[in-house]
C-alpha positions in Angstrom: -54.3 249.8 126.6 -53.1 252.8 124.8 -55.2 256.4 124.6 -54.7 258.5 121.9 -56.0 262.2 121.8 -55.7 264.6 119.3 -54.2 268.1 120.0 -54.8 271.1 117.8 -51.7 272.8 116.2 -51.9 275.7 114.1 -54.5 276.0 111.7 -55.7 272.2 110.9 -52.6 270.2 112.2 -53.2 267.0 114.8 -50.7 266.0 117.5 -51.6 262.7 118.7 -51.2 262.3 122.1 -50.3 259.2 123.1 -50.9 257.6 126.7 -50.1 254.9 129.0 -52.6 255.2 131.7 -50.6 252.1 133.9 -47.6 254.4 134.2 -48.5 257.8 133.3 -46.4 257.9 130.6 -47.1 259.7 126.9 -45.5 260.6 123.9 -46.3 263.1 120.5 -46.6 262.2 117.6 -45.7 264.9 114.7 -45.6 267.8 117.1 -45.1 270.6 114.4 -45.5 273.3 117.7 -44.2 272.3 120.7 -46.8 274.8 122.5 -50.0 272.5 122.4 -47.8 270.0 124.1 -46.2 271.9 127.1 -49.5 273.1 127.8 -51.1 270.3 128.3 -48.1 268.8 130.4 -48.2 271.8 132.6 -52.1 271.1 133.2 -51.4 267.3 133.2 -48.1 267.0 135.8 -48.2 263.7 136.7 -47.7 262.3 133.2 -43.9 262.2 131.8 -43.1 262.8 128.2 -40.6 260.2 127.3 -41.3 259.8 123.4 -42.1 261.9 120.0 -42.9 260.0 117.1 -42.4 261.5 113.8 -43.6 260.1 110.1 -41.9 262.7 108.1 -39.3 266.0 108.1 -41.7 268.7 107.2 -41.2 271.5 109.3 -45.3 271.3 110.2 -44.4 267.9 111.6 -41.0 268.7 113.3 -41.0 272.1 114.8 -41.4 271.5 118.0 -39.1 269.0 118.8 -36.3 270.9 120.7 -38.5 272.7 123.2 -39.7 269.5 123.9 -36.5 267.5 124.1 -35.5 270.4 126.4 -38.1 269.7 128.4 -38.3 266.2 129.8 -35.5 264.9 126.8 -38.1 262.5 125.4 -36.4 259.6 123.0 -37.4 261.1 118.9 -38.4 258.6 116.8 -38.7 258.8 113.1 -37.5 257.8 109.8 -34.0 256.7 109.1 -34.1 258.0 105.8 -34.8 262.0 106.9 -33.3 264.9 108.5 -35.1 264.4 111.6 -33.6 266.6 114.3 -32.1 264.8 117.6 -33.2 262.0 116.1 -32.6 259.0 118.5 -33.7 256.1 117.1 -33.7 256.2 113.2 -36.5 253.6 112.1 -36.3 251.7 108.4 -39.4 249.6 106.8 -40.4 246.4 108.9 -39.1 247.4 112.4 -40.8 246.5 115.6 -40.4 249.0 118.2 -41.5 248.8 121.7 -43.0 252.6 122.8 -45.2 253.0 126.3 -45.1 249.4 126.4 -47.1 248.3 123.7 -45.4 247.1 120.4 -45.5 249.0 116.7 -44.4 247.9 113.5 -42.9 250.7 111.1 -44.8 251.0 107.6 -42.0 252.7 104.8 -44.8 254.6 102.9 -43.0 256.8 100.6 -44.5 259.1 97.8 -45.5 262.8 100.5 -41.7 262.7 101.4 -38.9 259.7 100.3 -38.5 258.1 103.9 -42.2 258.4 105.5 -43.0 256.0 107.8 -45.7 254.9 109.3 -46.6 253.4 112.7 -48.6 250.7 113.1 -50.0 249.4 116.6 -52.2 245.5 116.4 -53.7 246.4 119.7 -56.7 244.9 121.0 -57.8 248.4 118.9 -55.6 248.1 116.3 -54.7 251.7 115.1 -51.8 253.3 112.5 -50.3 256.6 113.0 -50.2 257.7 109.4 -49.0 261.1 109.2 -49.4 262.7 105.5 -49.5 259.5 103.4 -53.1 258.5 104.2 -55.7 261.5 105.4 -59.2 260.5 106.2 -61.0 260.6 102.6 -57.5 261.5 101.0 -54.1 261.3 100.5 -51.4 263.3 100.8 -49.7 265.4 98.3 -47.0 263.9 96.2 -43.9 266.3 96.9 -40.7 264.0 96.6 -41.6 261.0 95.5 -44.2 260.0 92.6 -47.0 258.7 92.0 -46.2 255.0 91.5 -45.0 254.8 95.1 -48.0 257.2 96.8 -50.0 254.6 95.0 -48.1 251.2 96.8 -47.8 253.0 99.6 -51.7 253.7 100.1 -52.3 250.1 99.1 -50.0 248.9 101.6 -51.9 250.7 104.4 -55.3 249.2 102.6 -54.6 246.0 103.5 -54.1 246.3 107.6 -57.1 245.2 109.4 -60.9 246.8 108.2 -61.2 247.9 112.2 -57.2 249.5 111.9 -58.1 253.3 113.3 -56.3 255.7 110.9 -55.1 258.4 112.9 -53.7 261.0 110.3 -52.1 264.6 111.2 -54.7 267.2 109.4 -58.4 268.0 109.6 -58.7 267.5 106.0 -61.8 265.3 106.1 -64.4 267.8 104.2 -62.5 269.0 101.4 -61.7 265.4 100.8 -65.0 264.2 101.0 -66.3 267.1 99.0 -63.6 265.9 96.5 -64.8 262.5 96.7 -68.5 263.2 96.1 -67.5 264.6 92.8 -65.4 261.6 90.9 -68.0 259.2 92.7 -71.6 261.6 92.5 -73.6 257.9 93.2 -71.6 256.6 95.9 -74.1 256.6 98.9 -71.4 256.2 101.7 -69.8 259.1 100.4 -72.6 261.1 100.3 -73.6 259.7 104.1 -69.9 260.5 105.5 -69.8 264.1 103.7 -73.3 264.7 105.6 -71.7 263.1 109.0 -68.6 265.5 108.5 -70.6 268.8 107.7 -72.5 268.7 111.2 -69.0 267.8 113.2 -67.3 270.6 111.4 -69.9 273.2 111.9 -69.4 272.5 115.2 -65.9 272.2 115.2 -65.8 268.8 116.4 -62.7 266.1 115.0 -63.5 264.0 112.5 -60.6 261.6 113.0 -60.4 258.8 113.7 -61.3 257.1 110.7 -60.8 253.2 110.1 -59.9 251.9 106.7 -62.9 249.8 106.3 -64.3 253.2 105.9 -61.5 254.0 103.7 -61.8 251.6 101.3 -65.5 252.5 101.0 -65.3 256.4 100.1 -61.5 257.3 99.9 -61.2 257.7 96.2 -57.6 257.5 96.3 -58.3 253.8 97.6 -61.2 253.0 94.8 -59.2 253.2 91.8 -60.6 250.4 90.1 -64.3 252.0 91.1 -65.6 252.0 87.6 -67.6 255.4 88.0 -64.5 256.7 89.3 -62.5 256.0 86.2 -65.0 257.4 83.6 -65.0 260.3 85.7 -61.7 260.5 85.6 -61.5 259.9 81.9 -63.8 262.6 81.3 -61.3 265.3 83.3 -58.1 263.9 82.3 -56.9 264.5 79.1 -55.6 262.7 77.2 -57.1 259.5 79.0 -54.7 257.8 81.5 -53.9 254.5 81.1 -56.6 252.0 82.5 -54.6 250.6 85.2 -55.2 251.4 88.7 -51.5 253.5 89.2 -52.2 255.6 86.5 -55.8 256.5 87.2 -54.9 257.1 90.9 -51.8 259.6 89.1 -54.3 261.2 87.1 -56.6 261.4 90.2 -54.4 262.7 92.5 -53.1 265.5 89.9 -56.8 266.5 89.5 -57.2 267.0 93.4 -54.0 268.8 93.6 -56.1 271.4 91.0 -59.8 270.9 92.6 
């Protein structure tokens, strides 16, 4: 079975770390800062680097790739459809991919960046690496692609297993929630997670993982057909968005990206 540990990068980045306890082997996913990662390898010497994962070309998610490939020359995985440097094996939607021995399916989720992809694992703990596409309580911005496809894309990862783990790369989990509190005031699970996520953050503590059962209940970006939701929205959006669920989740995210 596969561990996964986050490792802080600069100021509310997550490298997953990644490790096969059977052969002491591990890889990074996203590592924007290749410092986090050298460290622990330098207080962890018996485990071997041999992957990075990547979801998307942002320089936050990328940056530390050549330290590391100078280091142990790890294989880089990541999306066939983006600059990814010393990129060796370019991924494209519905690929299975065997990595520390277990085996992923790759998730096209475009809409943050064109060619995003995420990783899917249907472990005995199922998890999904999703990089910027779906945050805990959010989604990520919409920067090269639009709103139609963020929307697919999020729906896509909605429908993996309710126990799915949703490992995502930023400690975004408050402001979201915050966020969420206001376009659903009487959602209870909302207000129980935002109350849950104060006292880890006032301590510093993660609040990743999150699973997408508990997505689909407070994510708003996943309850667009949440009628509270869409008279809230309605209310802030003007002139009123369409009533489907694509263009209130458009109107929804544009409101965030302004909250």
């Amino acid at each position: 079975m596969l561990n996964l540990t986050p490792l802080k990068a600069f100021n509310d980045n997550y490298i997953w770390l990644i490790q096969n306890p059977q052969k002491f082997h591990c890889a990074v996913v996203d590592p924007g800062d290749a410092e986090p990662v050298l460290k622990w390898l330098a207080e962890n010497p018996q485990w071997r680097l041999t992957d990075i994962v990547i979801t998307h070309h942002h320089r936050d998610h990328t940056g530390g790739i050549s330290a590391l490939k100078q280091h142990s020359q790890p294989r880089v995985i990541g999306p066939a459809l983006e600059n990814i440097p010393y990129l060796d094996l370019p991924v494209h939607d519905n690929q299975t991919l065997e990595l520390l021995g277990s085996e992923f399916n790759t998730l096209l989720v475009p809409g943050h960046t064109k060619g995003h992809i995420a990783y899917y694992c249907a472990a005995e703990q199922p998890f999904v690496l999703s990089g910027d596409t779906l945050f805990a309580a959010g989604c990520g911005r919409i920067f090269e692609g639009t709103a139609a496809q963020m929307y697919d894309s999020l729906q896509r990862l909605a429908q993996l297993p309710d126990a799915t783990l949703v490992h995502c790369a930023h400690e975004y989990t408050l402001s979201n929630l915050k966020f969420a509190a206001t376009v659903e005031p009487t959602n209870v699970l909302i207000q129980q997670r935002l109350q849950k996520v104060i006292s880890l953050r006032e301590q510093d503590m993660i609040t990743l993982p999150s699973t997408i059962a508990l997505e689909k209940q407070t994510n708003p970006f996943l309850r667009c057909t949440s009628t509270e939701l869409i008279q809230q929205v309605s209310q802030h959006q003007q002139p009123l968005p369409q009533g489907d669920p694509a263009s209130i989740f458009a109107a929804l995210r544009a409101w965030k990206d302004t909250f």
